[in-house]
PAZAPA-4460 file (N, C-alpha, C; in steps of 0.05 Angstrom, whole numbers, plus 32768, in hexadecimal, padded with zeros to 4 digits):
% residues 233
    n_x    n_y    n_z   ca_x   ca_y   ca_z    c_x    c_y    c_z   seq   type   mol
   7FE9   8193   7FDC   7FED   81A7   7FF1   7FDA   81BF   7FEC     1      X     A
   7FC8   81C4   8003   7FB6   81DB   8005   7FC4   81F2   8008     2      X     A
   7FC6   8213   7FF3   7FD5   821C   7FFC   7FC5   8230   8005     3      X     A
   7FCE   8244   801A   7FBA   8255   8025   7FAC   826C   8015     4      X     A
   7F98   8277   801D   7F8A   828C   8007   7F97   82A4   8014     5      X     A
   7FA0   82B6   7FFD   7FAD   82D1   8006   7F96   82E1   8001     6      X     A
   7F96   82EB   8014   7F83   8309   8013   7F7C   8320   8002     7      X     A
   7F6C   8326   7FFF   7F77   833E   7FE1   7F7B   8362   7FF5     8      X     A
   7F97   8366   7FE8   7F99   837F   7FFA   7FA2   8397   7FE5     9      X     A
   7FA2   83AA   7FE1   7FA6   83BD   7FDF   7FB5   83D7   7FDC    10      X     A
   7FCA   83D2   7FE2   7FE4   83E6   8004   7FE3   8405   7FE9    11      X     A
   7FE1   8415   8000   7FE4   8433   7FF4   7FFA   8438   7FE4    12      X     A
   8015   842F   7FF5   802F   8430   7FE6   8029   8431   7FCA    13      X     A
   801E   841A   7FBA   801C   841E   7F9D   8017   842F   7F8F    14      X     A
   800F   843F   7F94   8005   845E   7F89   8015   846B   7F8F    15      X     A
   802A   8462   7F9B   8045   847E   7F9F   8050   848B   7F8C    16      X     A
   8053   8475   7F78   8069   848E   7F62   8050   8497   7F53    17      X     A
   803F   848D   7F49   802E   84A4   7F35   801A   84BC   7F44    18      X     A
   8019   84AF   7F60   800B   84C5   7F71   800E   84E0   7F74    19      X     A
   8032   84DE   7F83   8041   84F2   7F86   8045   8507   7F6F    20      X     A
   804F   84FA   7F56   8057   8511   7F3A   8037   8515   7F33    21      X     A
   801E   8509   7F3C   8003   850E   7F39   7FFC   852C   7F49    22      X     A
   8006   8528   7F5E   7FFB   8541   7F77   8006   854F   7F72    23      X     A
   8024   8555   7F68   803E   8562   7F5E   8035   857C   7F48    24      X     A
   802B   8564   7F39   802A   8575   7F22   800C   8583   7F1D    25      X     A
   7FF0   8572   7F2E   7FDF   8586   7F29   7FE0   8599   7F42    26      X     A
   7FEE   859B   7F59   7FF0   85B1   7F67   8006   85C8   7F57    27      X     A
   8011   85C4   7F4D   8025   85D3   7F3E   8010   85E5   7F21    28      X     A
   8002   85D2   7F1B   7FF6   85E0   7F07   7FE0   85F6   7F12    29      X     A
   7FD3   85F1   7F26   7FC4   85FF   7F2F   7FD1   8617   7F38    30      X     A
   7FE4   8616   7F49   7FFB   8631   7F59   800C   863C   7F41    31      X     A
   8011   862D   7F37   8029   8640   7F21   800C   864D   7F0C    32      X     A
   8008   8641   7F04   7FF3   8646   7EEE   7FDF   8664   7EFA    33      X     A
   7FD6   8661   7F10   7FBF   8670   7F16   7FD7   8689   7F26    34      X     A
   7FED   8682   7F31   7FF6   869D   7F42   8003   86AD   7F26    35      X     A
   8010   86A6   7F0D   8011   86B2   7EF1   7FF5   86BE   7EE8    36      X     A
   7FE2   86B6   7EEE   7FD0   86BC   7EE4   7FC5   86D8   7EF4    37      X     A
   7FBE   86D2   7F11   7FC5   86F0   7F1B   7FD6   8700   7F29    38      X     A
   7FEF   86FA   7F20   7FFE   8710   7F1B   8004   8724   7F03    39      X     A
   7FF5   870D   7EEC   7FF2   8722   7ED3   7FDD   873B   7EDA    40      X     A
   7FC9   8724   7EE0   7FAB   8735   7EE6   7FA9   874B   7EEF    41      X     A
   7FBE   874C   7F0D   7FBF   875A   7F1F   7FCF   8778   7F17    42      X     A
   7FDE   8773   7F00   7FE5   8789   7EEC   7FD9   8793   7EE5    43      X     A
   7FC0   8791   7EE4   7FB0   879F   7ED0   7FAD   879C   7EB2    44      X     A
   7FAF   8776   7EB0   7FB1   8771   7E94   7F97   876A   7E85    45      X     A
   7F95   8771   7E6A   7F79   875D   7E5D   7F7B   8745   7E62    46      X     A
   7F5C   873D   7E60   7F57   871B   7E67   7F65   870C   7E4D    47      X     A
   7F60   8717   7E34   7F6E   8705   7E1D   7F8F   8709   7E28    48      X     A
   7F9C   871D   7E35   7FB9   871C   7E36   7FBC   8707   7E4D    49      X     A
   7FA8   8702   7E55   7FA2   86F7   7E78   7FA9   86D4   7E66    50      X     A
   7F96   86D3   7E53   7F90   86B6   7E51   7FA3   86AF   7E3F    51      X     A
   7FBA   86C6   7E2D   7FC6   86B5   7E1E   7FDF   86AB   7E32    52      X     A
   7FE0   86BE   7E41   8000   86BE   7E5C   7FF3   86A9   7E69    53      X     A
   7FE1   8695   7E70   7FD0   8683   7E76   7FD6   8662   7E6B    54      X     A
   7FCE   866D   7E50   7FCF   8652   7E38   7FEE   8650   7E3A    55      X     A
   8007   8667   7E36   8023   865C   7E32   802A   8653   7E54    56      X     A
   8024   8656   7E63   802D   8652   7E7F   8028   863C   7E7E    57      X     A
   8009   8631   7E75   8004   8610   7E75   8010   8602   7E6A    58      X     A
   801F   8603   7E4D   8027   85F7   7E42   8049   85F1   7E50    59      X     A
   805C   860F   7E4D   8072   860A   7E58   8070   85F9   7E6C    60      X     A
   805D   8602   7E8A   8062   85E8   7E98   8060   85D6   7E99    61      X     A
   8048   85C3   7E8C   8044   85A7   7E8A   8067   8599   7E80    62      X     A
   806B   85B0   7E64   8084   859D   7E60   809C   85A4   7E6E    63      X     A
   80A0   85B1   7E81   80B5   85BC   7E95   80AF   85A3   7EAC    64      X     A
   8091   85A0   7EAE   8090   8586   7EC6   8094   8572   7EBF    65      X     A
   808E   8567   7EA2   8097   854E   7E98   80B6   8548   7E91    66      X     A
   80BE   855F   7E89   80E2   855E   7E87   80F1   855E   7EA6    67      X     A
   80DD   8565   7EB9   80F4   8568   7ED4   80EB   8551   7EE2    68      X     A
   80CC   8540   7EE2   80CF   8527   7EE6   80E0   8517   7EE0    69      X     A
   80E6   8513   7EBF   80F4   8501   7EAC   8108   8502   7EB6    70      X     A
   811C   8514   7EB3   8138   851D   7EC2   8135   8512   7EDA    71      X     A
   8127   851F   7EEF   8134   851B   7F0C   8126   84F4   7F10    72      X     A
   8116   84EC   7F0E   810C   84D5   7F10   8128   84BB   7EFB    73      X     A
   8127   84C3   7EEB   8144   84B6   7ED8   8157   84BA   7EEE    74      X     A
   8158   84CD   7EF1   817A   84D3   7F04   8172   84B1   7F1B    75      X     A
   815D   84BA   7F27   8156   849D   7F3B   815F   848A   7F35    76      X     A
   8152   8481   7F15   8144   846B   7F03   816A   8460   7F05    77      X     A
   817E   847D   7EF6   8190   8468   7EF1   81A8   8467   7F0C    78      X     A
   81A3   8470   7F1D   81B4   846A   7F44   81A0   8443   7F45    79      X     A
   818D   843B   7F3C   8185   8425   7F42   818E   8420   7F38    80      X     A
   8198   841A   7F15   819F   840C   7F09   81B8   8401   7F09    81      X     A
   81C5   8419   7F19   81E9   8419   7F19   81EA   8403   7F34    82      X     A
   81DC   8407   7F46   81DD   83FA   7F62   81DC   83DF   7F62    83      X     A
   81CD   83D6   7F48   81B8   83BC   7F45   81CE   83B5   7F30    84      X     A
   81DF   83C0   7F1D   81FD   83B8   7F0F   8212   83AB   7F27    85      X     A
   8214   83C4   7F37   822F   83BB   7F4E   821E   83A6   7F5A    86      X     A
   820A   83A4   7F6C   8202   838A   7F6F   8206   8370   7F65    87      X     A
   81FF   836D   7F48   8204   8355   7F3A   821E   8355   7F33    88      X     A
   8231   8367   7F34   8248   835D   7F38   8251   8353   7F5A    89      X     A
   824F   8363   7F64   8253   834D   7F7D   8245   8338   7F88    90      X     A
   8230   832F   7F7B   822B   8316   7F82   823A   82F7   7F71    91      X     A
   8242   8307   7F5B   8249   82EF   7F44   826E   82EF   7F57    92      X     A
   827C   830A   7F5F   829A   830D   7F68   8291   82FA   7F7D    93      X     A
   8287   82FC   7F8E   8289   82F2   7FAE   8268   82EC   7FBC    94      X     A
   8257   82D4   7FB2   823C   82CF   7FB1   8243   82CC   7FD9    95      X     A
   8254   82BC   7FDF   8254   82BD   7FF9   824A   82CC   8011    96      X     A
   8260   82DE   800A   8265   82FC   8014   8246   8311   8013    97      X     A
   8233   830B   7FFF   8226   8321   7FEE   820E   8305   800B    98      X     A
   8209   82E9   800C   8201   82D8   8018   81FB   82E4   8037    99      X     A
   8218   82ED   8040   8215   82F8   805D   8204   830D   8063   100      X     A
   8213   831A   804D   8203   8336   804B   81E8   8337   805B   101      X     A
   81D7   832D   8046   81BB   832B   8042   81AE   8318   8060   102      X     A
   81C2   8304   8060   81B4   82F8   807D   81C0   8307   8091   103      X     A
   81C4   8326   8096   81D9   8331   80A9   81BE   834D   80B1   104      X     A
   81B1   8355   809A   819F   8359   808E   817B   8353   80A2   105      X     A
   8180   8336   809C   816B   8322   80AD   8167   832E   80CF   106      X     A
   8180   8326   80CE   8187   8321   80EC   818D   8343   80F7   107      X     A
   818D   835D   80F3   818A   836E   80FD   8167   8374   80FF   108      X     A
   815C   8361   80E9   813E   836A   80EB   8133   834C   80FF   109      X     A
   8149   8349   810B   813B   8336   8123   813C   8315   8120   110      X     A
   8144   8307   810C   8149   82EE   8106   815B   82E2   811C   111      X     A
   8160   82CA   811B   817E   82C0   8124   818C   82BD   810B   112      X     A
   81A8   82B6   8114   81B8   82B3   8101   81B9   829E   80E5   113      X     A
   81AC   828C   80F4   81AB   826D   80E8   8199   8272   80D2   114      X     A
   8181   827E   80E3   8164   8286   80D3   8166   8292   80BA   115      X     A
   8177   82A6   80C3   8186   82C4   80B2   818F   82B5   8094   116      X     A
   81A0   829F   809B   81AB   8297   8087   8197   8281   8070   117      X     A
   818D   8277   807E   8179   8265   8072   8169   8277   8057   118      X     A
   815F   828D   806E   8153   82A4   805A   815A   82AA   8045   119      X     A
   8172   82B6   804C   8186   82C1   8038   8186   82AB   8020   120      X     A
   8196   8293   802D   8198   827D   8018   8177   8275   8005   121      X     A
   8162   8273   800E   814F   8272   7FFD   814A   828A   7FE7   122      X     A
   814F   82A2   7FFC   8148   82B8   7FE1   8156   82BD   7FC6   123      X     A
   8178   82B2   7FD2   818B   82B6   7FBF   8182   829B   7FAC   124      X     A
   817C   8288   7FAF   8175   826D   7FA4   815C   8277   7F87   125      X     A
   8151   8291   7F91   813A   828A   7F8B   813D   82AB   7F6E   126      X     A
   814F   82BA   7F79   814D   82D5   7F6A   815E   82E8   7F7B   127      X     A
   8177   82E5   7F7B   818F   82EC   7F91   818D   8311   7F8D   128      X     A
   8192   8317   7F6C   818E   8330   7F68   8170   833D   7F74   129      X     A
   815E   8333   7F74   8143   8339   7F7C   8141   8340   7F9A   130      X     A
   8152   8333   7FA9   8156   8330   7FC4   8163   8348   7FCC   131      X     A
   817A   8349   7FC7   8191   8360   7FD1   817E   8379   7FC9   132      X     A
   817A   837A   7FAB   816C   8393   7FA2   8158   8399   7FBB   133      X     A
   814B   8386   7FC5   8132   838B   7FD6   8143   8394   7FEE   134      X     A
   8148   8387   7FFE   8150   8386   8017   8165   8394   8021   135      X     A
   8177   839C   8007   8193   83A6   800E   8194   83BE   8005   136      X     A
   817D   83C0   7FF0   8189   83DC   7FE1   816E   83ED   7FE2   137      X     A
   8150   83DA   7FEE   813A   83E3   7FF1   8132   83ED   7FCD   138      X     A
   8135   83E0   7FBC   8127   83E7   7FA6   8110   83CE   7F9C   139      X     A
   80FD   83D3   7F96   80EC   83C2   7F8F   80D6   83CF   7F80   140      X     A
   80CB   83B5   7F67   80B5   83BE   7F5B   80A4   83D7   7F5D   141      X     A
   80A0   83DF   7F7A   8086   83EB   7F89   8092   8406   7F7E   142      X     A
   80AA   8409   7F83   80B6   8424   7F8A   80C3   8431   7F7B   143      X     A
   80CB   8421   7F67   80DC   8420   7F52   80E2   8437   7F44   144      X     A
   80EF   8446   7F3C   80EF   8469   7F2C   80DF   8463   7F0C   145      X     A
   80D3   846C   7F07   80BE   8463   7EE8   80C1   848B   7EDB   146      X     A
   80D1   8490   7ED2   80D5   84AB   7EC2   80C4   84B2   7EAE   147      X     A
   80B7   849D   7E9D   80A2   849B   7E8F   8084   84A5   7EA3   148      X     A
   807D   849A   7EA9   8063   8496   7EBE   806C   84B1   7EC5   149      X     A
   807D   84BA   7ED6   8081   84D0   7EE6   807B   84E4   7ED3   150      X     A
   8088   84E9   7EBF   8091   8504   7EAC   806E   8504   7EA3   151      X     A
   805D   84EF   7E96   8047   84EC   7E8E   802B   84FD   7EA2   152      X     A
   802B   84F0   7EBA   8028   84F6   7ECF   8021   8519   7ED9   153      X     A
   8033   8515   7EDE   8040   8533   7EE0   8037   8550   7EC8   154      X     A
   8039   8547   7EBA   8037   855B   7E9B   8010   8557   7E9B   155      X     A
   800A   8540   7E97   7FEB   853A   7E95   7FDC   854D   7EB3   156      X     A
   7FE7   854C   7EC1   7FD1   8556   7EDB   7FDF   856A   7EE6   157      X     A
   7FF7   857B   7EDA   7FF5   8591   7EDB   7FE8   85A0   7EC7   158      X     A
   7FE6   8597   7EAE   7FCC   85A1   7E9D   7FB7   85A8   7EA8   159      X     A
   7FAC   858F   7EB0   7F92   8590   7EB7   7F97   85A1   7ED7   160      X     A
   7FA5   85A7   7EEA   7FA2   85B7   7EF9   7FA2   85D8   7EF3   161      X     A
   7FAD   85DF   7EDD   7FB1   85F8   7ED3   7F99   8601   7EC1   162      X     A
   7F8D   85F0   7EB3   7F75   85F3   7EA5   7F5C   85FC   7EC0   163      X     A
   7F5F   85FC   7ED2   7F53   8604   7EE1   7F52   8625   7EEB   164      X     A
   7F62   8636   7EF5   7F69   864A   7EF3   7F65   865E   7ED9   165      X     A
   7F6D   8652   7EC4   7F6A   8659   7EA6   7F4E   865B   7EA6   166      X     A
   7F3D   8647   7EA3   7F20   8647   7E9F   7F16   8663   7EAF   167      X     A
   7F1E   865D   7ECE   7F14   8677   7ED9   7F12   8694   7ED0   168      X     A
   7F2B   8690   7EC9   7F36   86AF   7EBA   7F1E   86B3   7EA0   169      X     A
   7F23   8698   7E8F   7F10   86B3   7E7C   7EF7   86AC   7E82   170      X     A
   7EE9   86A7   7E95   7ECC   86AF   7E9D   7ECE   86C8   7EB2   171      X     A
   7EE4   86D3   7EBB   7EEC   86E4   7EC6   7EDC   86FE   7EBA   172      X     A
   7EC8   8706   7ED2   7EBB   872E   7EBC   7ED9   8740   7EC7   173      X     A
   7EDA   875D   7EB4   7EE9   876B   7EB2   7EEE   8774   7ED7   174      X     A
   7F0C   876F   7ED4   7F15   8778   7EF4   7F0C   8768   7F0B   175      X     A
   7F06   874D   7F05   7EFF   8736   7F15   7F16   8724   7F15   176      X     A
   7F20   8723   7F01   7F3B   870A   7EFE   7F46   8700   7F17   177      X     A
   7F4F   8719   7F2A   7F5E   8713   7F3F   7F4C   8705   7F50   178      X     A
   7F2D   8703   7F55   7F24   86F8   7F6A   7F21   86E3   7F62   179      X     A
   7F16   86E5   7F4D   7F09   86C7   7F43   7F1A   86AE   7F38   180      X     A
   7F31   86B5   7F2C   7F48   86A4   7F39   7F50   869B   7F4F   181      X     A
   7F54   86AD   7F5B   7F5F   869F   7F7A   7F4C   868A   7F86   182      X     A
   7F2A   8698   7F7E   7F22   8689   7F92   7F1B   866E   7F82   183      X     A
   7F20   866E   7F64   7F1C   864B   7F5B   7F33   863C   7F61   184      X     A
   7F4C   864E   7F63   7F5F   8643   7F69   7F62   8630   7F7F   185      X     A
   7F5C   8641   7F97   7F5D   863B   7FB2   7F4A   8625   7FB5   186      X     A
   7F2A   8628   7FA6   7F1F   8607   7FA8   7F2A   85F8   7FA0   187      X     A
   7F33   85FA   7F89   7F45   85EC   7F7A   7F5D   85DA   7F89   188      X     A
   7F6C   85E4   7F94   7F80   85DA   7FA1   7F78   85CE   7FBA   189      X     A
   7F5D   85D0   7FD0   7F4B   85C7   7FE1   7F49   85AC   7FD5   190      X     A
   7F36   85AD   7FBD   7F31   858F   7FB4   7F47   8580   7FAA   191      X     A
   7F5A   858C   7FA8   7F72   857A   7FA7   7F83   856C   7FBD   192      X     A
   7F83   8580   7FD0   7F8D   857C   7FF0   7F77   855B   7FF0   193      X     A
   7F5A   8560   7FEB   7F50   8553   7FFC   7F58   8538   7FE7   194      X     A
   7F4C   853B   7FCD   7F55   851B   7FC2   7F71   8515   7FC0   195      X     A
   7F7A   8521   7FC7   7F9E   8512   7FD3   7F96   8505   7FEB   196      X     A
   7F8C   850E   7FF5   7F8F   850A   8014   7F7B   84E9   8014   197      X     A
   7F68   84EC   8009   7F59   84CF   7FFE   7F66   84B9   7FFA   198      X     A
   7F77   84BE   7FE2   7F82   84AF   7FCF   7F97   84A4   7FE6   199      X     A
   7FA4   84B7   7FF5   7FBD   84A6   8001   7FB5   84A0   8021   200      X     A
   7F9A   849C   8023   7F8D   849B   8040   7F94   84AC   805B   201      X     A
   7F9F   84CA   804E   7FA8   84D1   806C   7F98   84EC   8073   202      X     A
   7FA0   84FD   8081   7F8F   850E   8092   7F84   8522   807C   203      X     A
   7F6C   8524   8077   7F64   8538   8062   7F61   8555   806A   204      X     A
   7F5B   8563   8078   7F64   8573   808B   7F7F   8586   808A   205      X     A
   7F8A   8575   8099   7FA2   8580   808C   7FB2   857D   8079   206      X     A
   7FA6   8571   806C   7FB9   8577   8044   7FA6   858F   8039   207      X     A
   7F92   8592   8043   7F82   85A0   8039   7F8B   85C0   8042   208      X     A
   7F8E   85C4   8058   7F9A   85DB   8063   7FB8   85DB   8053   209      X     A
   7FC9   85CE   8051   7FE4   85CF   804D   7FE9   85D9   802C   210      X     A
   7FD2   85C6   801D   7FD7   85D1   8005   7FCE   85EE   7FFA   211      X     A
   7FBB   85FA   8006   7FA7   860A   800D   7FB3   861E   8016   212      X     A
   7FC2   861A   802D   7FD3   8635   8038   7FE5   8643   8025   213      X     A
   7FFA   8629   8018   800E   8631   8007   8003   8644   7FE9   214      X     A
   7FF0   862F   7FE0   7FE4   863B   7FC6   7FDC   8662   7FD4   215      X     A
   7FCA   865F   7FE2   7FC8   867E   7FEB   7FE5   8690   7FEA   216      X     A
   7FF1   8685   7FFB   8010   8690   7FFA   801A   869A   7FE4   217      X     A
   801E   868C   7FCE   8026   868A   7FB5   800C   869C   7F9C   218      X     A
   7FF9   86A2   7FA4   7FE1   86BB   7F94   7FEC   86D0   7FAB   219      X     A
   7FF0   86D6   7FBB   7FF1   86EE   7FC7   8008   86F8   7FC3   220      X     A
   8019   86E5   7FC5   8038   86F3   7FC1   803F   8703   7F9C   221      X     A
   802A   86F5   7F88   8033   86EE   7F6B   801F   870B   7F67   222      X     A
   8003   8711   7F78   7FEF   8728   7F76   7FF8   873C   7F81   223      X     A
   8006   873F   7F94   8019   874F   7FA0   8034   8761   7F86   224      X     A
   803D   874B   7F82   804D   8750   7F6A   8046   8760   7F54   225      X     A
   8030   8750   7F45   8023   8755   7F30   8011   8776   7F33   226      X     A
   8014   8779   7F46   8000   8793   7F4C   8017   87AC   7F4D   227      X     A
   802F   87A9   7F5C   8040   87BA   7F5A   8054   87B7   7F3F   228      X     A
   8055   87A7   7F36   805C   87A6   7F1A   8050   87B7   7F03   229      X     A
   8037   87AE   7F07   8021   87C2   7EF5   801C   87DB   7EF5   230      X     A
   8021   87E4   7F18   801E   87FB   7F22   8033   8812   7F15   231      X     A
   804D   8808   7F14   8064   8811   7F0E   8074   8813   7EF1   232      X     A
   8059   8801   7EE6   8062   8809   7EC1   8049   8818   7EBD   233      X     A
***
């Protein structure tokens, strides 16, 4: 038997979970990192007080993003695991019942009934837990919660988004900090808008404006601060 040739494809979905805690955490590094940076500035601080409040900001957050990935992604990791427990107990209590289910399943996504069940009956034949997980509870390989990857993720490329801002600062001349941050920042977060927007094939444009607007938001509000703070000690 000839079997047919499958196509080689691609699908975006797969890049979901490391993408997201990817964009997460180097937009986070760039905004937290650089709006700390001038709101110190904007005090009227030295560049060494500039870059050590800089270097600890980097560090606390990477591992603040890797600990609140870990945590909240786990929290996911173990709602699957409990779901995918009660599952395999109801299929071993009542395989029947757990049978209908799934061809009930079919047949709201358009099958007939007969069809429905045939289905059902092959998938359960074949990997019953694999099935329900998919179809019933929507968990699968693709999507799966990975706390590792995430926390990793996350901590690594908010580094590297915060090393950016930092750099700026100490090439920063005296009483420049505030501009010359913002404005690596603001490219900064541009070329990020746009290789998100790449990576997950959608409107570059407006990720680019969206991330772009916010990041501004977040230096003006922190320079704003930082300036009447300074002003007033």
């Amino acid at each position: 038997m000839i079997r047919p040739k499958r196509h080689a494809e691609t699908h975006l979905v797969k890049r979901i979970g490391w993408m997201r805690a990817a964009v997460l955490g180097a937009n986070d590094g760039i905004v937290s990192t650089s709006s700390l940076l001038v709101g110190v500035a904007a005090a009227g601080t030295e560049t060494g007080t500039i870059l050590t409040v800089g270097v600890a900001g980097l560090v606390a957050g990477a591992m603040s993003m890797a600990a609140g990935e870990y945590v909240s992604v786990s929290s996911q990791s173990d709602t699957e695991k409990a779901d995918l427990a009660r599952e395999t107990r109801e299929l071993a209590a009542d395989p029947e019942a757990e049978r209908q289910e799934l061809a009930s399943i079919y047949v709201d996504r358009g099958l007939d009934r007969d069809l429905a069940l045939q289905v059902a009956d092959q998938l359960m034949k074949k990997d019953a837990l694999v099935a329900h997980a998919r179809d019933e509870l929507g968990i699968n390989e693709i999507t799966r919660a990975r706390p590792i990857q995430a926390a990793l993720t996350s901590a690594a490329t908010f580094s590297i988004g915060a090393l950016l801002p930092l750099a700026s600062a100490a090439i920063a001349g005296p009483g420049q900090a505030v501009t010359v941050i913002t404005i690596a920042s603001l490219l900064a977060l541009a070329l990020l808008g746009a290789a998100g927007a790449r990576a997950g094939r959608t409107n570059m444009v407006k990720s680019v404006v969206r991330v772009v607007f916010w990041g501004a938001v977040a230096l003006a509000v922190t320079a704003t601060v930082g300036a009447l703070v300074g002003a007033a000690v």
